[in-house]
MIBA-229149 format. One record per residue: x, y, z of N, C-alpha, C, O in turn. Coordinates in steps of 0.001 Angstrom, whole numbers. Layout:
BEGIN
+---------+---------+---------+---------+---------+---------+---------+---------+---------+---------+---------+---------+
|    n.xx |    n.yy |    n.zz |   ca.xx |   ca.yy |   ca.zz |    c.xx |    c.yy |    c.zz |    o.xx |    o.yy |    o.zz |
+---------+---------+---------+---------+---------+---------+---------+---------+---------+---------+---------+---------+
|       X |       Y |       Z |       X |       Y |       Z |       X |       Y |       Z |       X |       Y |       Z |
...
+---------+---------+---------+---------+---------+---------+---------+---------+---------+---------+---------+---------+
end
This chain:
BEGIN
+---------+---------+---------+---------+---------+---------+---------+---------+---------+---------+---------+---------+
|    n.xx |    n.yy |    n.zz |   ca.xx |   ca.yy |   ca.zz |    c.xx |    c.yy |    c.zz |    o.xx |    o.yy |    o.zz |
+---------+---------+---------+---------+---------+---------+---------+---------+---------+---------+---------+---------+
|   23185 |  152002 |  -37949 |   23725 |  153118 |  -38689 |   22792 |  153533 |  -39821 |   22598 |  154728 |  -40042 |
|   22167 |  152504 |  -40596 |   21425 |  152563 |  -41389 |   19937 |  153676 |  -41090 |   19439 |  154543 |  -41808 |
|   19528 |  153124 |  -39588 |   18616 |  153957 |  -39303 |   18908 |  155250 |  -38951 |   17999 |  156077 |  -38877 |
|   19961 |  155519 |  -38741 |   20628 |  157081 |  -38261 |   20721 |  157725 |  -38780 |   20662 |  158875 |  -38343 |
|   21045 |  157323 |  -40789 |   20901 |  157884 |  -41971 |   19611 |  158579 |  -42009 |   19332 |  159741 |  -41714 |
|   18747 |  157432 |  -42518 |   17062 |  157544 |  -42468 |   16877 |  158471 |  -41792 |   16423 |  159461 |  -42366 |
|   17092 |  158548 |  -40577 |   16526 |  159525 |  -39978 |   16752 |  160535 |  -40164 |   15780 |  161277 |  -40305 |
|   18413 |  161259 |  -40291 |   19248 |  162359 |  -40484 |   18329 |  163017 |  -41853 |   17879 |  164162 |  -41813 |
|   18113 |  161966 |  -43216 |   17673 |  162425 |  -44134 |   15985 |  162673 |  -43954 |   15631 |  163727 |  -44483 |
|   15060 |  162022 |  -43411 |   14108 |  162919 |  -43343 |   14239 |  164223 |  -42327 |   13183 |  164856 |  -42299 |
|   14992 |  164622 |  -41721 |   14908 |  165955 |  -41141 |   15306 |  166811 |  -41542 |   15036 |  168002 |  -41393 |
|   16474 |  165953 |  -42482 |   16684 |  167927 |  -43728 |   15782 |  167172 |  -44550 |   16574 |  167509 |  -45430 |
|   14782 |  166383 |  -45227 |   13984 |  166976 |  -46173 |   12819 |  167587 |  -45391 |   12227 |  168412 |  -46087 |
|   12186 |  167412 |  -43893 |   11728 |  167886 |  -43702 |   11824 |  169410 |  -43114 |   10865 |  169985 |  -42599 |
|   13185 |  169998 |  -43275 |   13727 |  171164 |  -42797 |   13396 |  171995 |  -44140 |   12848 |  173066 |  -44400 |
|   14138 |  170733 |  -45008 |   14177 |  171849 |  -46577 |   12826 |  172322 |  -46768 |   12515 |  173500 |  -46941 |
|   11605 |  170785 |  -46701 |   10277 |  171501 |  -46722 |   10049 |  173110 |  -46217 |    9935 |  174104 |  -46934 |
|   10026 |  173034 |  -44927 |    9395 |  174226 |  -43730 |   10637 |  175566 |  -44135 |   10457 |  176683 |  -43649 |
|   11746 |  175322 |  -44967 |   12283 |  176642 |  -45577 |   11831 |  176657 |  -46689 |   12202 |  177717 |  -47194 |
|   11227 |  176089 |  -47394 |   10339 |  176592 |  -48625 |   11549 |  176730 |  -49450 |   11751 |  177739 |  -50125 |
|   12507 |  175547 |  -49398 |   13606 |  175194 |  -50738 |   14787 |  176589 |  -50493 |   15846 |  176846 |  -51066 |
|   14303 |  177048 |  -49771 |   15922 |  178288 |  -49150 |   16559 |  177522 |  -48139 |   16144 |  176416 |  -47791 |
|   17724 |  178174 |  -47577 |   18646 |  178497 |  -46551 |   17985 |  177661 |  -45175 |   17144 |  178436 |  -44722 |
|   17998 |  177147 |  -44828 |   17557 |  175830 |  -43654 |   18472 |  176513 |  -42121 |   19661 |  176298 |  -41883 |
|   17588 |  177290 |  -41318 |   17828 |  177327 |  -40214 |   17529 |  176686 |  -39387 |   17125 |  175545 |  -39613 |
|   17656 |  177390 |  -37613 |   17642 |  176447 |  -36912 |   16170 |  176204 |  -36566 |   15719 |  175217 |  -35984 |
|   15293 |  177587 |  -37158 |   13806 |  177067 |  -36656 |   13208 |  176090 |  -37608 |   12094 |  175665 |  -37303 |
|   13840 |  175596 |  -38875 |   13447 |  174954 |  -39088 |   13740 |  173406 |  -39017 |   13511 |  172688 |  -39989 |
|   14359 |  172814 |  -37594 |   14992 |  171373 |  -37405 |   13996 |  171200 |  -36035 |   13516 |  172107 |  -35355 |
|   13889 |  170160 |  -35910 |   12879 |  169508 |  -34615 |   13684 |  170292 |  -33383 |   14863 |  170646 |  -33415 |
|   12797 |  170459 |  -32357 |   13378 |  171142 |  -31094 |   13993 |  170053 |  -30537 |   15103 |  170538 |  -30319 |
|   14046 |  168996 |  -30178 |   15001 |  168055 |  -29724 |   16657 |  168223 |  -30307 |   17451 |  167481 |  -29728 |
|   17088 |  168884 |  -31105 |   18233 |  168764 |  -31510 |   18664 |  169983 |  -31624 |   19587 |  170312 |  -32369 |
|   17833 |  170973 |  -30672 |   18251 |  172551 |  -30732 |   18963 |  172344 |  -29194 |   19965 |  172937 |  -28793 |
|   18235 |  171425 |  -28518 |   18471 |  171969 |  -26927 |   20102 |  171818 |  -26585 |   20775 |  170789 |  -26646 |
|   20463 |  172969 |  -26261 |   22096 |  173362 |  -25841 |   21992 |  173595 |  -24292 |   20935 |  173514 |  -23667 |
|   23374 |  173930 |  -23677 |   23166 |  174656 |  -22943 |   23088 |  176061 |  -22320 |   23281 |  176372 |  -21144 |
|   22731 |  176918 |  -23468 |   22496 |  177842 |  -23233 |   20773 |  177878 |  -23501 |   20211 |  177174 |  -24340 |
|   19921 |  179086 |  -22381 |   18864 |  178659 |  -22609 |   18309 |  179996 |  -23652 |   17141 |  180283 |  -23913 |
|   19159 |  180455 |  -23973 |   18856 |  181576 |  -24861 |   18119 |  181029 |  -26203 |   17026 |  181369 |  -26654 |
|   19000 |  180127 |  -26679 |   18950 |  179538 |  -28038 |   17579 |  178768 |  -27917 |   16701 |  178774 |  -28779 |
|   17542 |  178217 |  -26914 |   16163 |  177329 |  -26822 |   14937 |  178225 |  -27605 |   14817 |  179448 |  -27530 |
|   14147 |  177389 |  -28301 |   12465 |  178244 |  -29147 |   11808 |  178023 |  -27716 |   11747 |  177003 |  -27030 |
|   11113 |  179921 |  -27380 |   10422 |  180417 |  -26595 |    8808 |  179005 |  -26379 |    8367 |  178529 |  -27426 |
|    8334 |  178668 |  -25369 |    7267 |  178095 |  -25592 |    5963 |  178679 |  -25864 |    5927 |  179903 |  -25737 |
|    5021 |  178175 |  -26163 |    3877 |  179110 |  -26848 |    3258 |  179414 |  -25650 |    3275 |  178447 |  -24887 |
|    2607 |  180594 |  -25109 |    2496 |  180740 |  -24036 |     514 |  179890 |  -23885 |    -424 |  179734 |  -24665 |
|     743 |  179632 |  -22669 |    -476 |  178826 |  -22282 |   -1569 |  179813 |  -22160 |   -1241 |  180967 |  -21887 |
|   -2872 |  179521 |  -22330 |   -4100 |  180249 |  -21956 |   -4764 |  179583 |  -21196 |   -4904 |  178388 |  -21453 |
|   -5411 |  180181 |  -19966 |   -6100 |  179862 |  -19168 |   -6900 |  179509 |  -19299 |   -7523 |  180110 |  -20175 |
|   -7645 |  178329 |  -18669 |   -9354 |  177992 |  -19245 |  -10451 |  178722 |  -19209 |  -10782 |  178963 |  -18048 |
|  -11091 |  179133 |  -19938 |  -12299 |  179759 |  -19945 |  -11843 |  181562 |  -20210 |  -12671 |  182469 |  -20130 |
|  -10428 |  181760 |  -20515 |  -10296 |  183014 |  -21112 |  -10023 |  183454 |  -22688 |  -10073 |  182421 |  -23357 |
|   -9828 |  184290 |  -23300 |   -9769 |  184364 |  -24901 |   -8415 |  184440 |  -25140 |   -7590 |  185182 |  -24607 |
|   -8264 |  183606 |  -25989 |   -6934 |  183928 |  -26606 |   -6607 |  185328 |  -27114 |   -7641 |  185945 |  -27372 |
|   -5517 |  186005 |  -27334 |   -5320 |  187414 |  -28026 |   -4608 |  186603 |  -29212 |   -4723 |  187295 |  -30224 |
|   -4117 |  185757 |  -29416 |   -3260 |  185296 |  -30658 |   -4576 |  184927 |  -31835 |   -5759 |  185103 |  -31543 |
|   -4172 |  184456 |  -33026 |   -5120 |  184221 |  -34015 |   -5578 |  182905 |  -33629 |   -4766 |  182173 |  -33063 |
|   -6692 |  182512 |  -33836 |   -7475 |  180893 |  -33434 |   -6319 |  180106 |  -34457 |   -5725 |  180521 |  -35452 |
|   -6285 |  178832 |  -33770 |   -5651 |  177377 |  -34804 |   -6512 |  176920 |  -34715 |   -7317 |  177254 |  -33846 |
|   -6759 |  175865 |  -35645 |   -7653 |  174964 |  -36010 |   -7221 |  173535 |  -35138 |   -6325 |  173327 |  -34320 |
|   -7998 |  172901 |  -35556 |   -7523 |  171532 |  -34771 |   -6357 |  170903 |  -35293 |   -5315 |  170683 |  -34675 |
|   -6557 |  170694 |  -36211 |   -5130 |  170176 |  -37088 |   -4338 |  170482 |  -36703 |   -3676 |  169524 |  -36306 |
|   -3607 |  171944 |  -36421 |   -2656 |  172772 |  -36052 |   -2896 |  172121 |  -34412 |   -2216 |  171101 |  -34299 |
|   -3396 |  172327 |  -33591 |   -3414 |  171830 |  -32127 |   -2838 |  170492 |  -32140 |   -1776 |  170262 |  -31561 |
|   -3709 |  169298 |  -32989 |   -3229 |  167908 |  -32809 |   -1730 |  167727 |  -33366 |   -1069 |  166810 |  -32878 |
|   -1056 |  168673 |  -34517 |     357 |  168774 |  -34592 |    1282 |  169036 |  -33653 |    2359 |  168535 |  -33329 |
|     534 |  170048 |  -33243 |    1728 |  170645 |  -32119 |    1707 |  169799 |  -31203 |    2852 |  169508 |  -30859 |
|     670 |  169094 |  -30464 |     578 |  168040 |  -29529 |    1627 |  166875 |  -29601 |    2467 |  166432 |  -28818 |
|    1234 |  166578 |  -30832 |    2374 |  165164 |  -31707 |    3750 |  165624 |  -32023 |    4636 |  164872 |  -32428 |
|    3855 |  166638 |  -31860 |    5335 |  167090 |  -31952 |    5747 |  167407 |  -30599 |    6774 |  166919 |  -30129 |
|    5063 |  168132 |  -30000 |    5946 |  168089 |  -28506 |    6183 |  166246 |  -28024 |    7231 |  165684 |  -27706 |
|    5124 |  165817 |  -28107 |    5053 |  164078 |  -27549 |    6735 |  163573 |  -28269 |    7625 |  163057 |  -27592 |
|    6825 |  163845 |  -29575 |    7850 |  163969 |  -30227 |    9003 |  164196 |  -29578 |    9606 |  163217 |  -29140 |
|    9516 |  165452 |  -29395 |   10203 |  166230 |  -28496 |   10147 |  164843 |  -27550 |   10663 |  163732 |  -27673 |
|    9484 |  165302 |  -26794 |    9775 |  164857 |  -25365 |   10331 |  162992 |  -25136 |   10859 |  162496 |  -24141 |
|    9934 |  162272 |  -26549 |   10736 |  161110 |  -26596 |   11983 |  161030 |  -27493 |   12604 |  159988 |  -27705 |
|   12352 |  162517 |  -28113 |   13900 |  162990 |  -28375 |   13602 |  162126 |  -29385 |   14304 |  161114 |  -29401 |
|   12428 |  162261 |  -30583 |   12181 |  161782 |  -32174 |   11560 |  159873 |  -31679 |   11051 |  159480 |  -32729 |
|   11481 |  159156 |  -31024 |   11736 |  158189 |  -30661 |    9838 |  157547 |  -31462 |    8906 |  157080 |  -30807 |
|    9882 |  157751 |  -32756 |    8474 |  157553 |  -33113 |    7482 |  156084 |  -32464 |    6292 |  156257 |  -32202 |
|    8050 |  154896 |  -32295 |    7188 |  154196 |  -31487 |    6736 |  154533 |  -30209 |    5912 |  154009 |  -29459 |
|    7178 |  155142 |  -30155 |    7626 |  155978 |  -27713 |    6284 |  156550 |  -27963 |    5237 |  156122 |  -27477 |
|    6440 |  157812 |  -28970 |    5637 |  159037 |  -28925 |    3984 |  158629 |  -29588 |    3022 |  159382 |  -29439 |
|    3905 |  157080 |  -30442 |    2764 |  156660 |  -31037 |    2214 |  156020 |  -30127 |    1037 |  155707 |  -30312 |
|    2859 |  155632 |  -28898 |    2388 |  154660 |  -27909 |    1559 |  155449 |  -26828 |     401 |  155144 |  -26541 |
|    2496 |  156859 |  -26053 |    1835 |  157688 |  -25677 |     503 |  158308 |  -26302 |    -607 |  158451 |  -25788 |
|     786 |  158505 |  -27078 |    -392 |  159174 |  -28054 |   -1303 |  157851 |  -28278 |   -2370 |  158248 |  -28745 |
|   -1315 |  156750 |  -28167 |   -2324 |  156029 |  -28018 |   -3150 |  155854 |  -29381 |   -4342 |  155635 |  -29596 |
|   -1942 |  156053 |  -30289 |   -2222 |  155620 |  -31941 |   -1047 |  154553 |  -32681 |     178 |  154674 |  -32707 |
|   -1692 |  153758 |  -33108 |    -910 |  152748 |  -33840 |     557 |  153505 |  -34584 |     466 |  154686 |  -34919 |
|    1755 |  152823 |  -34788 |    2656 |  153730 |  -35460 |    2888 |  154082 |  -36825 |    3768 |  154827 |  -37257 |
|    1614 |  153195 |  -37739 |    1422 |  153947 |  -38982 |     290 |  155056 |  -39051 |      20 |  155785 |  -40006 |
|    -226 |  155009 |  -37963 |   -1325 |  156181 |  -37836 |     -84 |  157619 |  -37924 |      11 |  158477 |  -38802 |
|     869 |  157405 |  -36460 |    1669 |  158738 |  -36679 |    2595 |  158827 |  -37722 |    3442 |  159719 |  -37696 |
|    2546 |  158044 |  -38610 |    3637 |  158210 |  -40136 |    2207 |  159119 |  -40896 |    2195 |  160273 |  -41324 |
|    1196 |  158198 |  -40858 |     605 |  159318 |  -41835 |      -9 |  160294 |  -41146 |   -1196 |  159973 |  -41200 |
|      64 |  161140 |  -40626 |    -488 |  162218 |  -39942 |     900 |  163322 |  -40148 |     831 |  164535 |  -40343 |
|    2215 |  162426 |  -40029 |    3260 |  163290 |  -40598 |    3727 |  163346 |  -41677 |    4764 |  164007 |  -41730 |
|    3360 |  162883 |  -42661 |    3693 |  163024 |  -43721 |    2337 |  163784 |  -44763 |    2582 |  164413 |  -45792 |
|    1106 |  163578 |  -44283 |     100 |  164240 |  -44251 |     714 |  166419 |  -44113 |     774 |  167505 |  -44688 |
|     919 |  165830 |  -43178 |    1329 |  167278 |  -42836 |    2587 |  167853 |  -43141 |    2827 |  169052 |  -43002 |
|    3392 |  167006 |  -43554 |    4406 |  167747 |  -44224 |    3815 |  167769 |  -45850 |    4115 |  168787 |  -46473 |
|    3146 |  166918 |  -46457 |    2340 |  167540 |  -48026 |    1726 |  168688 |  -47666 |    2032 |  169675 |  -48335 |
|     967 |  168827 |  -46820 |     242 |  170249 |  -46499 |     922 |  171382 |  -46508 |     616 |  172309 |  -47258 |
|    2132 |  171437 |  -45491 |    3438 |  172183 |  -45329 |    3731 |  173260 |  -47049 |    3689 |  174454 |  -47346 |
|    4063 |  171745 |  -47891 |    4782 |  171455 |  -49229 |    3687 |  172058 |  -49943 |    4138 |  172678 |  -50906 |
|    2769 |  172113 |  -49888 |    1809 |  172905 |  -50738 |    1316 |  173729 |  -50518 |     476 |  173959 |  -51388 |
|    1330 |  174654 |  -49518 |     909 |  175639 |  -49022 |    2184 |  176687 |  -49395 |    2064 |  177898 |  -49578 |
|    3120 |  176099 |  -49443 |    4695 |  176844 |  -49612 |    4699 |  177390 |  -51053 |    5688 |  177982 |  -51486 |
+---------+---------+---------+---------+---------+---------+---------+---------+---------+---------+---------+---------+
end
């Protein structure tokens, strides 16, 4: 139970982060806890680019790529942070600080 807390509370502070201290919607909670069954509500996926063609969207940097990577891995073990550090083939204080890294970044950029 204890850990269910923990957890509950870093996702609204990390919600409150990504609303920039306003009104906390749903784009701002992990996609694992959006999925309903309706597929309306579901966040659209970013659409894929083909190899060797140009993106039309603005370039991301790597940072931004290796996030989104670590967050879908995320996703897809439904928050399960040892699951998703194991896949990812990084120790599990490597993926604490890479997220909390990036939520200061988040927090100061805001």
């Amino acid at each position: 139970m204890a850990r269910q807390c923990r957890e509950l509370a870093n996702v609204m502070e990390h919600a409150f982060i990504l609303a920039g201290g306003g009104q906390i919607t749903s784009e701002h909670l992990p996609h694992h806890l959006l999925i309903s069954r309706e597929p309306s509500t579901l966040p659209l996926p970013r659409p894929q680019v083909a190899q060797g063609t140009v993106a039309t969207s603005a370039p991301r940097t790597l940072k931004e790529i290796e996030m989104d990577h670590i967050f879908k891995v995320l996703e897809k073990h439904k928050g399960n942070k040892p699951a998703a550090a194991t896949e990812l083939g990084i120790v599990l204080k490597t993926l604490y600080n890479k997220l909390n890294q990036w939520e200061e970044e988040r927090k100061n950029a805001g």
